[in-house]
C-alpha positions, 0 to 999 in steps of 0.5 A: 363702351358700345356708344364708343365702339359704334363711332368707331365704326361710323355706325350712322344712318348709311347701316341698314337693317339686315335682319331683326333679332327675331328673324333668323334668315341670316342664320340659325340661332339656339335657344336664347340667343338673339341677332341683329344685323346691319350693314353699310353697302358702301364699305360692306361692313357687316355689324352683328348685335349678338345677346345671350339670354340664355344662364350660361356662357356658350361658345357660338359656331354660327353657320351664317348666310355669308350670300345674304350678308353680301361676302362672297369669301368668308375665308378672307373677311376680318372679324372682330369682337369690338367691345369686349375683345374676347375672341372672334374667329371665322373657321370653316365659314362659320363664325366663331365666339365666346359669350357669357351668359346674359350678355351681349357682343358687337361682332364687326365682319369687314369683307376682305380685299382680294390682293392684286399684283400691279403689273407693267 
């Protein structure tokens, strides 16, 4: 499921590490929960290894350094659980998800393409 999930992605040595699971630069985290980033420059497509080891389920609000994670508007970009598909959202700059307890997500932020008008 996750190995299908990451081809999917073309996930492959282009991802460069972001932030480790212990390094909370890119955003804060409570208790027992743990993130990892990686990012592909030639896309701009952020991957987000979400883990809840925490003993229950919590709906996560994440407050993220959109700057850091190289998407200036937020409100543009796709989000998208893709393992487990139950919901991921970007509400009022912050990232919105689900996670049961002891479990983990592989959260896909996509930097959305500012609509241009052809003109003649």
């Amino acid at each position: 499921m996750v190995n299908d999930a990451l081809i999917h992605y073309d996930f492959d040595e282009r991802y460069r590490v972001l932030a480790w699971y212990f390094d909370q630069k890119i955003v804060a985290l409570p208790p027992n929960v743990f993130a990892t980033f990686y990012k592909d420059d030639a896309t701009g497509r952020v991957l987000i290894i979400l883990l809840n080891n925490a003993e229950k389920k919590l709906d996560l609000q994440l407050a993220l350094d959109w700057k850091a994670l190289g998407i200036s508007q937020p409100g543009k970009a796709t989000v998208e659980d893709a393992i487990f598909h139950e919901g991921a959202s970007i509400y009022d700059d912050k990232l919105l998800t689900p996670i049961s307890a002891a479990n983990m997500r592989l959260i896909v932020i996509e930097p959305g393409a500012l609509k241009s008008k052809m003109t003649k």
